[in-house]
N, C-alpha and C positions, 0 to 999 in steps of 0.2 A: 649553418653547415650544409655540405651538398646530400640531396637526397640521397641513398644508400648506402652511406660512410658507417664504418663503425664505429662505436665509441666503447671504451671500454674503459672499469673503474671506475661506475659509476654508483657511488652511495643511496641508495632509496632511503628518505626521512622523514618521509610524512604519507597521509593520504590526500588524495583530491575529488573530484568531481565523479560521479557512474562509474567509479571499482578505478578509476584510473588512481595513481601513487605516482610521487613526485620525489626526480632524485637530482643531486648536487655535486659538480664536480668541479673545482678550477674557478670556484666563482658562476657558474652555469648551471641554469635550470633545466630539467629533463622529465619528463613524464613519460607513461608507459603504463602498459597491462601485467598482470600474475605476477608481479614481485610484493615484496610485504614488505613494511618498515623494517630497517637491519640488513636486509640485501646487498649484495656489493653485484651488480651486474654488466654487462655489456649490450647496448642498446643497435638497431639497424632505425637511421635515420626517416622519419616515412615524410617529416615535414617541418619547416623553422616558422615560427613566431616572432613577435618582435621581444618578448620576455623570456621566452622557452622553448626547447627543440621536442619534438615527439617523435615518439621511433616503435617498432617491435621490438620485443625482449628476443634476445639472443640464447645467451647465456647467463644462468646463477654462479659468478665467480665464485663467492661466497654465502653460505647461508646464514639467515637471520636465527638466532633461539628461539623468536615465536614464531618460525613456521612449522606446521606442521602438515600431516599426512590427509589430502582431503577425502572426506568420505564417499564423495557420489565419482561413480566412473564415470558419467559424464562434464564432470568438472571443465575438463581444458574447452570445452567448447558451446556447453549451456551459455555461460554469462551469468545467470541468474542469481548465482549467491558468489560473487567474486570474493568474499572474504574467508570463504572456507578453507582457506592453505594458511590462514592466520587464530591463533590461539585465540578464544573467547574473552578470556580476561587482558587480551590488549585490543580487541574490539572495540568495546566498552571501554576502555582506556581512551582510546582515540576519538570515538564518538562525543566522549567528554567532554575533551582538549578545545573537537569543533567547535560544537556549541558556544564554548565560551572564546573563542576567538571571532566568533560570528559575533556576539553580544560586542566585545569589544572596538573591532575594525568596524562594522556595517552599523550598529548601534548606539558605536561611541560612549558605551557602562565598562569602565574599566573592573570596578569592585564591587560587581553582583555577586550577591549570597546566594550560593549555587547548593544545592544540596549534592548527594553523588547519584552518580546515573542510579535508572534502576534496570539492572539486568533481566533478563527474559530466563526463566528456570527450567523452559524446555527451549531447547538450542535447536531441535530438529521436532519433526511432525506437531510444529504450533500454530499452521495454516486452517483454516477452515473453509479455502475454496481453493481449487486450482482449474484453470481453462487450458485445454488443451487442442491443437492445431492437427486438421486430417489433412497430409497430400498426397499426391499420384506418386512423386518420387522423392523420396528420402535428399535430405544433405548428406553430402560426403566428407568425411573429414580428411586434410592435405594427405595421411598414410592412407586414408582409404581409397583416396585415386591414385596411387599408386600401384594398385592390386591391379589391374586388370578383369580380375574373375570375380570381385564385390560389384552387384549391380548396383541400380536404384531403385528399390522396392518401395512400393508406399510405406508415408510413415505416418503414428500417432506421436506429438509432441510439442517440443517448445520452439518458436522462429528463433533463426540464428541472429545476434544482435546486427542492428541496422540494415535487414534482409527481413520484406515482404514476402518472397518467396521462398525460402529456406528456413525448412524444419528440419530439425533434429530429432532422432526419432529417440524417445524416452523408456527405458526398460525397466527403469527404478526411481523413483525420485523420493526425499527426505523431509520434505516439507509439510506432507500434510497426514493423517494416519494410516497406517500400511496398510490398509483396506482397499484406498482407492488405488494401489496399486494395480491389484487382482482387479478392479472395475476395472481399469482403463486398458488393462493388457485383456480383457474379457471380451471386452467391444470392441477392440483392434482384432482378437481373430476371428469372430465370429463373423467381422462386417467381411473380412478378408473371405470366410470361409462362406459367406452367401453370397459373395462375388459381388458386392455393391462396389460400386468404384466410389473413390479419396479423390477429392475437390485438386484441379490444378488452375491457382489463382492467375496464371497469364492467361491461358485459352478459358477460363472461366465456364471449364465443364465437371462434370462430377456430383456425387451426390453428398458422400460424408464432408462437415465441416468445421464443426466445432465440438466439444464436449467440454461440460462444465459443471464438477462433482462439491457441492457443498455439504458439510455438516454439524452439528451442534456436538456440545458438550455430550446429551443425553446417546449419544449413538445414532441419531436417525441423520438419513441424509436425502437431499435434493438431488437429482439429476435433472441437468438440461441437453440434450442430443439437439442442435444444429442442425440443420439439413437445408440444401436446394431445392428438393422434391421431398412428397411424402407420398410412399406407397405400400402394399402389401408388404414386401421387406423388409422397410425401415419398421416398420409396425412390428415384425414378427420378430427383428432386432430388438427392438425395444422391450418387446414381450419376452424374451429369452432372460437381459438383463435384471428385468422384476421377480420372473423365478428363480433366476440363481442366487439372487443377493434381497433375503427379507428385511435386509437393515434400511431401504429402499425406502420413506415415508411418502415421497414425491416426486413423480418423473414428468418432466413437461418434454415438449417436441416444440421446438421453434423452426419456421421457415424462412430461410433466408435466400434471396434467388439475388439482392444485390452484388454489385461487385464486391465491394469492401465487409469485411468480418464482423464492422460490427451490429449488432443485433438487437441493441435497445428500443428502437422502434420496428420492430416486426412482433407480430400479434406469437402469443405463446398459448398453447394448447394440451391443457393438463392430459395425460395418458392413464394416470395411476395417480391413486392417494388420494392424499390432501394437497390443499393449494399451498400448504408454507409450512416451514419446520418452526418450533417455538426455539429461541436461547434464553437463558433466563442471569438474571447478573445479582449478586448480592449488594445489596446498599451494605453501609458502615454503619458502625453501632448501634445494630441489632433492629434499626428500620427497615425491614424489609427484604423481600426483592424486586423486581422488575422483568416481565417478561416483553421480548420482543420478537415479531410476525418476522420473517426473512420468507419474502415470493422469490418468484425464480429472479426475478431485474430488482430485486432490493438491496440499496447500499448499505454493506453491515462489517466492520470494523473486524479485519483477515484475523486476527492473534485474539481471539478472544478471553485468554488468560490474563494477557497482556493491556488487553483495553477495556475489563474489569481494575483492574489497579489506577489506571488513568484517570479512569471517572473518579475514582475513590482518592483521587488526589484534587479533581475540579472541586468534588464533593467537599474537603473540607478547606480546602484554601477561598472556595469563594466565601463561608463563612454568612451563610446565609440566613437571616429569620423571618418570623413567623410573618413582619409584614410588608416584605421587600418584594418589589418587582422585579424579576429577573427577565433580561433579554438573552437569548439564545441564537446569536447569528451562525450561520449556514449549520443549522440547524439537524439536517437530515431529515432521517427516520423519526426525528423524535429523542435520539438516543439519552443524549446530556440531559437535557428538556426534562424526559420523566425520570431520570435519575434523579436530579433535586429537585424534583416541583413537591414532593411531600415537605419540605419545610418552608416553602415558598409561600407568599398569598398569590401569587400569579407568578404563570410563565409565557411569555411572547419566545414565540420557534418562527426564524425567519429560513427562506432556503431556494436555492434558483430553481430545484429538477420538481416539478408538480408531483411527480408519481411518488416521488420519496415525502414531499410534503402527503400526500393520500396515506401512505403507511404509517408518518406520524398520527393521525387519525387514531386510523387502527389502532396504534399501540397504546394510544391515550383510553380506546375503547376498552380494550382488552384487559389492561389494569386499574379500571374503573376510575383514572385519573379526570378533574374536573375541570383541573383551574391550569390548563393549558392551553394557548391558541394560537394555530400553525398560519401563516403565508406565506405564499411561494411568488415569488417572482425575483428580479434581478436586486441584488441585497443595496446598490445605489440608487434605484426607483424605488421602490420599498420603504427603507429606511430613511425618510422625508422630514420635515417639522411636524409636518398635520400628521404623519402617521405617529408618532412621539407624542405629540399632545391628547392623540386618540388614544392610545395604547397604556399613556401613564410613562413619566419620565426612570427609566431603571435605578436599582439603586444598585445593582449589581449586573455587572453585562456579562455572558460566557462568548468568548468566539471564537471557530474552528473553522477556520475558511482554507479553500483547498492552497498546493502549491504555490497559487503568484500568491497568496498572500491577502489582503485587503487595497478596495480601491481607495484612491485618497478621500474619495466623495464621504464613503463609509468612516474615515477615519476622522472626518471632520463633520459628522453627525453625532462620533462618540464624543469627542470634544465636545461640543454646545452640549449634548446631555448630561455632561459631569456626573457618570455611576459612580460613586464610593469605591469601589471596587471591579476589576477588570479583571477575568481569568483567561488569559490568553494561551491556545494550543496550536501547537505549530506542528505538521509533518515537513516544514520547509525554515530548519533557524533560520538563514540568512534571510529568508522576505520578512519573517515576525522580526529581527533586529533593524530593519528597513522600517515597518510600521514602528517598531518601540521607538525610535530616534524622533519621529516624527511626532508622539506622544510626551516625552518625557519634558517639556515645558510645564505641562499640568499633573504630570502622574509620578510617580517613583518606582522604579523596581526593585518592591521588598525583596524576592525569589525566585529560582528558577527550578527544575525538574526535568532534566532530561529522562525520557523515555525509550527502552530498544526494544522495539517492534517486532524487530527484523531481523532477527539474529544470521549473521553474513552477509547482510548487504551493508552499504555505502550509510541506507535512510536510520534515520533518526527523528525522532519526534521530542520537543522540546513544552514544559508548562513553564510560563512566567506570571505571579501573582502583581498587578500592579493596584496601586491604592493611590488615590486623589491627594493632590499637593494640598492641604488647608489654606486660606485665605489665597 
């Protein structure tokens, strides 16, 4: 179709890919943003495919029953929770659907025994970090250039999707507890009101850059404040921040003078506190808990309500005893690892990021854990014969490898080790239905477990139990 033609009557039926939904007309596919399944819309063409047209949403001809009213006023132009104009329980409906169409099409498991999602019981404020973007001038939204007399003032916020340079300045957000609201609107006016200038990423001058508010279940939180410089100001900024808010357990200052945001290799320098907040998670059937170290650069699972239940499903689906060797690939923190190393004789924690293998350490330190032991490097050099034969062949393997998924190399090391048992976690079904295909010659998939993390977003996390073909 020619680029800016309308279309119109067009039915949305499904979801697809990053908050995009996909609608059907005439025999013809159409994709688009802000509609929900049940829309009847009219589309502005922006580009043709050889399978589908993609356009801007126009107009809602018709409304869908599950849409509703979303909560955050900056809805139409965060991006961040695109599903929030969609009822919760077709969420989760849909997240479902995925999964098992993932298993199916990319998998090739027509009649997996899927249990039902499990829903997330807080819909809003279930985050436990959010990072927030300082610039010299705010984004405008299309009415607000309309104004004439709206400038562009600096903002504190979230970039505009697929824009480096454009933040949207945030004045309430829903996602993590309404604390860090008052924080983050606290250090935008004070920073405003000591006249410190808000980083502008093209001319790459300015001081403010980042901000990045974590915290645990018990109430204590992290701060990390960003900066290009550090001087009397930013100090006396920071020092302001400490007295107003005692809920403060750790404030670090990181200095970043590179181009780019991010900040995991720049040295961090504690201000205040303690160097880490504890989280602590319950084991199942009355084994305990587990506490884990969260520094300022530790990776530690956003939903922590949510990724307590998780584990409490790796926990019993790997079906562990007293004298099984467990592999723990990409490993982390340690997390999985000391969750079931109490009924383990041993646990092997593999993991690519060193610093996060260091905090597995730690964690194993801190809950007097014995029979664990971390390596970090690339999970295909790593994961070798001689490291296998060194290590003890598993008899249960856990793996949680990020988005692409696992390398073939990796998957054909599980193969020759034949674990008994495979507890596979995916925050990406289609790559785990990609590696299950590739598996199921030797394995079976008993089950699966979808998990929602993310409550309005697209992401989905999936568990599949597999067990060893006999003979």
């Amino acid at each position: 179709m020619k680029k800016g033609s309308i279309v119109e009557g067009i039915e949305i039926v499904d979801i697809g890919a990053k908050g995009k939904v996909i609608g059907k007309k005439d025999g013809q596919t159409f994709m688009t943003s802000g509609a929900v399944p049940g829309d009847v819309v009219s589309i502005q063409i922006r580009k043709s495919k050889k399978n589908y047209q993609e356009g801007f949403l126009k107009t809602i001809e018709s409304k869908s029953a599950d849409r509703i009213q979303p909560l955050c006023e900056h809805f139409d132009h965060c991006g961040g929770c695109s599903w929030q104009n969609l009822n919760y329980a077709k969420q989760i409906e849909l997240k479902e659907r995925g999964v098992l169409q993932q298993m199916r099409r990319i998998g090739g498991i027509e009649d997996v025994n899927h249990l039902p999602i499990l829903g997330s019981n807080e819909t809003f404020h279930y985050r436990n970090k959010m990072e927030y973007t300082f610039v010299s001038e705010r984004y405008l939204t299309p009415e607000e250039l309309s104004s004439p007399e709206i400038k562009k003032t600096p903002a504190l916020g979230f970039h505009v999707p697929g824009r480096f340079d454009w933040v949207l300045h945030v004045n309430e957000c829903h996602l993590q507890n309404t604390l860090h609201n008052d924080m983050r609107n606290f250090i935008y006016d004070e920073a405003l009101s000591a006249g410190i200038s808000f980083y502008h990423p093209r001319n790459q001058v300015g001081i403010m850059r980042n901000v990045v508010l974590r915290n645990n279940r018990k109430g204590q939180w992290m701060i990390l404040m960003i900066i290009k410089e550090r001087s009397e100001e930013t100090d006396a900024l920071c020092q302001k921040m400490v007295d107003r808010f005692p809920e403060i357990e750790s404030f670090w200052i990181i200095v970043n003078n590179k181009v780019n945001d991010s900040f995991s290799d720049c040295p961090a320098q504690l201000f205040h506190g303690n160097e880490n907040i504890i989280e602590t998670f319950q084991r199942p059937d009355n084994q305990g808990s587990v506490d884990y170290i969260i520094g300022p650069k530790s990776f530690f699972q956003t939903n922590s309500n949510q990724a307590e239940k998780l584990y409490e499903i790796v926990y019993n689906w790997a079906g562990i005893k007293s004298t099984d060797t467990v592999y723990d690939l990409y490993t982390g923190a340690g997390t999985i690892a000391l969750f079931v190393a109490k009924q383990a004789a041993k646990v092997v924690g593999v993991e690519y990021v060193p610093e996060a293998i260091e905090d597995a350490f730690k964690n194993a330190a801190l809950n007097d854990v014995e029979n664990c032991s971390f390596f970090a490097g690339d999970m295909k050099d790593v994961l070798t014969p001689a490291f296998i034969e060194e290590n003890g062949k598993p008899d249960v393997l856990i793996t949680d490898p990020p988005r692409a998924g696992m390398h073939s190399d990796v998957i054909d090391r599980i193969l020759e080790a034949e674990p008994k048992r495979i507890v596979y976690v995916s925050c990406d079904p289609s790559t785990q239905a990609r590696d299950i295909a590739l598996m199921k010659h030797k394995y079976n998939v008993v089950q699966i477990q979808p998990v929602d993390m993310f409550p309005h977003t697209s992401h989905v996390e999936n568990v599949a139990l597999l067990e060893l073909i006999e003979g």
